[in-house]
N, C-alpha and C positions, 0 to 999 in steps of 0.2 A: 412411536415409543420415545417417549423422553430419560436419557441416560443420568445419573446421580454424579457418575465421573465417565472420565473417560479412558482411562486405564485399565486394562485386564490384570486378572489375578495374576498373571504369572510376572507383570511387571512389579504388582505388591511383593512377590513373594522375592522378585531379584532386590530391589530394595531393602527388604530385611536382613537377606543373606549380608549385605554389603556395613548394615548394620545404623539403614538409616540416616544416612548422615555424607555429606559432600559439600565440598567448601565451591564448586564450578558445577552446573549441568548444562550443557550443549544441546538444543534439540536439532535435530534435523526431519523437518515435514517431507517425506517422499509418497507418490506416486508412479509408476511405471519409468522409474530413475534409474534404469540397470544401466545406461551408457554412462552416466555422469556421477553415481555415487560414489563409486571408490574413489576416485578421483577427491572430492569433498572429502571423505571422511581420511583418507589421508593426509589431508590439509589440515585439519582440523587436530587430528593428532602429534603431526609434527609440531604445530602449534603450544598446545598443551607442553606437550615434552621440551620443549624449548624454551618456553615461558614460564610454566608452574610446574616445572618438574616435583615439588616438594606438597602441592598440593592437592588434593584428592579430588575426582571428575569424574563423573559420567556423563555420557555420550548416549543421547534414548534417540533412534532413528525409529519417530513415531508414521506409519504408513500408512495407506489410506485404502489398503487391499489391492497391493500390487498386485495384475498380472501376468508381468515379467519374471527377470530374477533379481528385481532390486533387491530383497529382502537378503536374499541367497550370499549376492555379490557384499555386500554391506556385513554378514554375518564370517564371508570369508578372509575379510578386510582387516591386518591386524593394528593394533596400537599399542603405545606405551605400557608398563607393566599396571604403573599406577591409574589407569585408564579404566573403566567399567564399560564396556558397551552393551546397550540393552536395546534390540532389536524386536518390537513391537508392531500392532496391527492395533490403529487406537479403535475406541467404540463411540458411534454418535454418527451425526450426521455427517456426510462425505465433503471433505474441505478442508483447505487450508486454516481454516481458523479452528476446528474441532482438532486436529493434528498437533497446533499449540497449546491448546485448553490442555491436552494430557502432558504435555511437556511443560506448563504450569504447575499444574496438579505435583507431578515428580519434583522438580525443584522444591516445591513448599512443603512437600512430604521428608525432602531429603535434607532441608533447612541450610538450602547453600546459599550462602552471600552472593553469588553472579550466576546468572542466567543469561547466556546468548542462544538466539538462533539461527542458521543459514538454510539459505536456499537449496533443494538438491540438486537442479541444473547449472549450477555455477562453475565456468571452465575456468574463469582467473581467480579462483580465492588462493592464497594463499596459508601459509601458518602465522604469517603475522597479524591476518584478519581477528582471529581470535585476539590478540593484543590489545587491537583495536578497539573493540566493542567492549573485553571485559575491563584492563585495567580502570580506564575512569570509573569501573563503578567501583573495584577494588580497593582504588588510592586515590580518587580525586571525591568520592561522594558523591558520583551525578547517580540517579534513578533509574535515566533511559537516554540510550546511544542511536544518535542514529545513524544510518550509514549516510556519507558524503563519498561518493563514486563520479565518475566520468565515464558517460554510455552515449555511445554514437546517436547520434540528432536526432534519427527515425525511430530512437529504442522511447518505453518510456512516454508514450502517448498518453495517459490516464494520467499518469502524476505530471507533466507537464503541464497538461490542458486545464485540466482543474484541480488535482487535488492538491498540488502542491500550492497554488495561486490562494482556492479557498482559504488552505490553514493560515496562510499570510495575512490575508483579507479579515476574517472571520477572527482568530485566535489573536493577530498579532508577531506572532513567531513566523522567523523565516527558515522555515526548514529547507533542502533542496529533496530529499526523498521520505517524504510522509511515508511512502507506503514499499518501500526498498528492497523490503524482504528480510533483511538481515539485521537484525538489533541487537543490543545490552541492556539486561534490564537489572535494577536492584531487589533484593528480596521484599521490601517493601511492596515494590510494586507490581513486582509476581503474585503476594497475597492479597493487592488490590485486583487484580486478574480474575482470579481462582473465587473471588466473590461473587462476581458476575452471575445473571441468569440470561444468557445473551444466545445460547447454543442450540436452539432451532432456529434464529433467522440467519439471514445473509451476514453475519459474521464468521458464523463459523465456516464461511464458505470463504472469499476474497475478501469481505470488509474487515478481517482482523486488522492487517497493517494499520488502517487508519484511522479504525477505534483505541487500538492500542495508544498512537500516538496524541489523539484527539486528549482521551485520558489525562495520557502525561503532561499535555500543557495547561488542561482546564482545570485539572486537581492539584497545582502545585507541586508538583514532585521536579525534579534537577535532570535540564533537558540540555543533552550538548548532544553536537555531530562528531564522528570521527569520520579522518580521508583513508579510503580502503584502497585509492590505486582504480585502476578502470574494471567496470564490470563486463561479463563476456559470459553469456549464458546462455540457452537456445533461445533464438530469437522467434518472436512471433510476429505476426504479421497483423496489422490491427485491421484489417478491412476483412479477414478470414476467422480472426480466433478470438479476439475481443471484447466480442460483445454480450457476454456473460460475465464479463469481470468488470465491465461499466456497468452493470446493471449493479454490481454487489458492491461494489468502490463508493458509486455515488449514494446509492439508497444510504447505503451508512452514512455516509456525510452529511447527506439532507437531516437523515434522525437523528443523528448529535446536536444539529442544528435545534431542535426542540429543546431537546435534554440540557443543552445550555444555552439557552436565548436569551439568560440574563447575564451569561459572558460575555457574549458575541457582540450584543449591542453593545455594552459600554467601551469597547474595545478602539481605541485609535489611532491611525499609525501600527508603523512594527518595528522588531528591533533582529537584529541576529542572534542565532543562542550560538556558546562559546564551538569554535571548530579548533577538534586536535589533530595533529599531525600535521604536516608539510603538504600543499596542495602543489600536484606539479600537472602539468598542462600535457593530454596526453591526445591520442586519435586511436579510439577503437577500432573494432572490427566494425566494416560494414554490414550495414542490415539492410536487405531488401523489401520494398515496399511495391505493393500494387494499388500506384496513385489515382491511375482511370478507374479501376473498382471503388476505391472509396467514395470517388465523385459521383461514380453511379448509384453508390448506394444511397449516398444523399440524396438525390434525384427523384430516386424510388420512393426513399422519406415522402418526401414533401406530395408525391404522388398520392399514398396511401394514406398519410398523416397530417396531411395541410390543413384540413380542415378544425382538428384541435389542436393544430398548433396555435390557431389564429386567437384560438381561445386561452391559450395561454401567455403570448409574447402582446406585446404593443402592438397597434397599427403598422407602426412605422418596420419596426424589425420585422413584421411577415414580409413587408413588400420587399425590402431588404434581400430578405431571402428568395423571395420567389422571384428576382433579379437574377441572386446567384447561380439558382438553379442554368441559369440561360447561358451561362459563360462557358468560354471553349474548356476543354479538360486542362491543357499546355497553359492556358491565363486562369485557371480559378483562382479566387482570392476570398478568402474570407475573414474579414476586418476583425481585431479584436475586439474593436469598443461591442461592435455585434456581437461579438459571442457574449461579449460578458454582462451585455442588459438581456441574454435568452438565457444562459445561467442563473440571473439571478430571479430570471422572470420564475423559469418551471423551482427551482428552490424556494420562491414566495410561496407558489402552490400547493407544494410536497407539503408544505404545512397547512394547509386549507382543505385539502384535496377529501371530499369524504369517500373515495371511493378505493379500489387498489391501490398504495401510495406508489408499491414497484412495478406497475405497469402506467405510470404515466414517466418512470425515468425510463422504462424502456421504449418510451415516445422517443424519449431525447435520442438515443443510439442516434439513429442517423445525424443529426446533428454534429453530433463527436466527429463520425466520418468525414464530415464537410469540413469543421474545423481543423483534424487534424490533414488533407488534402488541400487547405489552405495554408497549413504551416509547410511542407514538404514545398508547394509551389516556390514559398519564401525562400526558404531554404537550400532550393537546388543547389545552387552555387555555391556556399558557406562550408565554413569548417565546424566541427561540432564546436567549439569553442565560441563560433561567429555564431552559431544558432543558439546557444548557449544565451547569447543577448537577445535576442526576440523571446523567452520563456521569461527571462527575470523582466523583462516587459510588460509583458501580458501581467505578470502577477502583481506589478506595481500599479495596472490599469484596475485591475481587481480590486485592488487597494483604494486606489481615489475614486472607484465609483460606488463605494460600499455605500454613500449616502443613498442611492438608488436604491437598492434595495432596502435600505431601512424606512424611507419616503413608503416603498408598499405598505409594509406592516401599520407604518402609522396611520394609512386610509383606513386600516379595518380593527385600528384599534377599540376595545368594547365591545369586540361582536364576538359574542361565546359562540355561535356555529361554524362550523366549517364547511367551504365553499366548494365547487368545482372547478371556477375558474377566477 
């Protein structure tokens, strides 16, 4: 069933009550968030009250069919007087990206100048978060915030490994969290949003973040970061929980990469977009990682999947790999320049590809595995700050090999069909 919106009645009818109109909406996307909502939405309040006390807000905690008692906990939760809270159950497909669509939807309904969203597992937000993300768009003019955080070495696998590298690569801009979780957006580009017909695929799922931002750099709209302080959230483990939100991160990225291939190619070098706020040097909370698993799963990869791999990567990078595979767990390593001619290899393809475009990125999964239990090898000894240097690496390798993968496209330039491998 494809949905027109994604707000229930009773959210139209709390909006009218309210009289239609808010100059701040805050969305928060929850799922089974009963331990960490209150927490947030008291952050977010205090924030409000301390910042815009004079200006009018709502707060829509859009849910995705809790069944805990986030809802409960969130509805028991109080705030500021001048505060609206609207505690909803969005409709569409299940995901973080349909949870925002309704939280688009309400801002452009409510015709407010700033639009933030946050995480609901997030233990370090603070009230000042909210500062962060809205004023520039308040009083500086930007469109779209992104967040600038400091998250322990092993947090942040997906955006490390490629999405943040791609956007660099690809777009030009140096973002450090494409895909964050937490933004500032301008009304402008809420109702560039709310345009979209995007809401049965993998956006509405995890690729919201980095369509969102893809968006804001390819369409010209005013792209700045702000520094939020360290992030601290439930950690997840990428060799256990992962590999559905690579599948939905990347797929989107590959298909933006269609949607503007006449950006990307002309594109050279990059630049930094403006960061606000005071960056201060911090060391999270540690995050546990199961680095023998990931190595295994790689392993398995190559077991199950080598065969079209071979079909996709160079000569050179299967053997590469099927090297890798052979290294003790305590020595793997997995070279960047490698990853990033097998990135650009399956990315040539996703656009060739005539067959499922999302089950050939879910070839890649294991891959991600190897690379990221390559970077952990790296990393053992390091401070997040010291790992911190091996990611703005990687993504600057990204960057000078982009002729590589332009070199693909240009073999198959003039051929209207698309290929397999």
């Amino acid at each position: 069933m494809k949905y027109d919106t994604a707000l229930r009645e009773y959210v139209h009818q709390k909006i009218a009550e309210i009289g239609g109109k808010a100059d701040i909406v805050i969305g928060i996307p929850t799922f089974n968030s009963e331990n960490t909502i209150a927490g947030v939405l008291r952050a977010v309040g205090q924030g409000l009250a301390k910042h815009y006390p004079d200006r009018r807000a709502v707060v829509l905690i859009s849910d995705g069919g809790s069944l805990d008692y986030t809802r409960e906990n969130a509805q028991r939760t109080k705030l500021a007087a001048h505060v609206t809270k609207i505690v909803a159950i969005y409709r569409g497909l299940p995901g973080k990206g349909t949870s925002l669509r309704a939280v688009f939807e309400a801002a452009a309904r409510l015709n407010a100048s700033a639009c933030a969203v946050f995480d609901s597992d997030l233990r370090s937000i603070t009230g000042d978060w909210v500062k962060a993300l809205v004023d520039p768009i308040l009083s500086q003019g930007y469109d779209f915030v992104s967040p600038y955080y400091v998250r322990h070495k092993y947090d942040g696998t997906i955006t490390n490994n490629i999405a943040r590298a791609l956007t660099q690569a690809l777009y030009g801009k140096r973002i450090r969290q494409p895909i964050g979780g937490d933004f500032g957006f301008s009304r402008n580009l809420v109702e560039r949003f709310t345009k979209e017909d995007v809401w049965e695929t993998d956006v509405a799922r995890f690729g919201i973040d980095i369509w969102m931002t893809t968006i804001a750099i390819c369409e010209g709209f005013r792209v700045c970061e702000a520094f939020l302080g360290a992030k601290v959230h439930d950690p997840k483990d990428p060799s256990a929980s992962l590999g559905p939100m690579w599948r939905q991160v990347v797929g989107t990225l590959f298909g933006a990469m269609s949607r503007y291939e006449q950006v990307w190619k002309k594109v050279v070098g990059s630049e930094a977009v403006p960061l606000l706020g005071e960056v201060k040097a911090l060391e999270p909370e540690p995050i546990q990682v199961d680095h023998a698993r990931l190595v295994s799963n790689f392993r398995e990869g190559l077991g199950h999947f080598g065969a079209l791999w071979r079909e996709v990567v160079s000569p050179e990078s299967f053997a590469a790999l099927e090297a890798l595979a052979k290294e003790p767990v305590e020595k793997f390593h997995f070279p960047i320049e490698l990853w990033v001619r097998v990135v650009y290899d399956f990315a040539y393809t996703f656009q060739r590809w005539s067959r499922d475009k999302y089950k050939l990125v879910d070839l890649m999964t294991p891959l991600y595995y190897g690379r990221t239990a390559g970077f952990i090898t790296d990393a053992a000894e390091m401070t997040t700050e010291q790992a911190d240097e091996i990611v703005d690496l990687q993504a600057q390798r990204f960057e000078d090999m982009k002729p590589y993968l332009l070199s693909r496209f240009e073999r198959w330039e003039g051929r209207s069909a698309p290929v397999d491998a």
